[in-house]
Phi, psi and omega in degrees: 000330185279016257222159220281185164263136137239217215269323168330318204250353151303109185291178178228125166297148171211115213242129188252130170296164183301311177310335169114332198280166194248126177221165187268156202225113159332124163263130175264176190267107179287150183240115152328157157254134181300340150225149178301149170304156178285353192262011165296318202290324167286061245169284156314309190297282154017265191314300155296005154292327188252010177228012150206188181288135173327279157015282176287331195282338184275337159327303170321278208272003136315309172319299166339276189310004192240352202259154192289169194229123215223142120332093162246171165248151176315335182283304181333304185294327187277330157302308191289008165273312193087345185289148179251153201299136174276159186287179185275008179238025174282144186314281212299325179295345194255010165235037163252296210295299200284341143340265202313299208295346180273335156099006151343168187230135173251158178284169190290148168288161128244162215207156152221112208328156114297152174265108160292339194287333196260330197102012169245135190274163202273151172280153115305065205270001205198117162108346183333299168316292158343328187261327167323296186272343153314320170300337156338290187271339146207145240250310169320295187350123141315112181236130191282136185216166161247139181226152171225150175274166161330146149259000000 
C-alpha cells in the first residue's frame, strides 16, 4: 500500500472552462500509509474523551491498535457519521491536500463502528481532515481505516 507518487499515478479530472470546453486536470493520487502514526492513537483518546469517559476512551483506542485495516470510500465514511464534509480551504484539509500534492504518504483513519439499530453513528476518532480531504479529490478514494465496535 505505501510507495512513493509519482506524475504516472495522477488521476485525470475534468474541468469545463469558462468557454464551455472541458480539459482535463491531473488528481493527484493519495498514497496510504500501512498503519496509522502512533501519535494518532492519543489523538483518538483526546477525541473519544469528549464522547465517553477517559476510561473507555483509552479502552477504544487500544482496541484500535489491534483491528485489521479495512477499505471505505470516503463518502461512505462520511455518511455513515453523519458529519458534513469540511471545504477544501479549511487549514488541516489544505495541509492534507498539500501532503497528498507532495506525494506524502497519510495514515490510515480511525473509526468506532455505529449502532444502526439505536441510530448512532459511527466516530471518526482519528483522520476526520484525511477523509475531508480525499473526498475533495474522490468522493470514491478508498480509505484504509481501523474500525472496532463500541464498548
Amino acid at each position: 500500500m505505501a510507495k512513493k507518487a509519482d506524475k504516472k499515478t495522477a488521476k485525470k479530472s475534468s474541468t469545463a472552462s469558462a468557454s464551455g470546453k472541458v480539459a482535463a486536470v491531473a488528481v493527484p493520487k493519495v498514497i496510504w500509509k500501512d498503519v496509522p502514526d502512533d501519535h494518532d492513537y492519543p489523538a483518538a483518546v483526546s477525541y473519544l474523551s469528549l464522547c465517553a469517559d477517559t476510561d473507555t476512551a483509552k479502552q477504544l483506542a487500544e482496541k484500535l491498535k489491534t483491528a485489521e485495516i479495512v477499505l471505505h470510500p470516503a463518502k461512505d465514511l462520511l455518511r455513515s457519521t453523519g458529519l458534513t464534509l469540511l471545504p477544501a480551504n479549511d487549514p488541516a484539509v489544505v495541509r492534507d491536500l498539500q501532503k497528498v500534492a507532495q506525494g506524502q504518504l497519510l495514515s490510515p483513519v480511525l473509526i468506532v463502528r455505529g449502532v444502526l439499530g439505536k441510530g448512532v453513528p459511527a466516530v471518526i476518532a482519528d483522520g476526520f481532515h484525511r477523509v475531508c480531504a480525499s473526498y475533495h479529490l474522490s468522493e470514491n478514494e478508498q480509505i484504509p481505516c481501523r474500525i472496532i465496535d463500541g464498548i
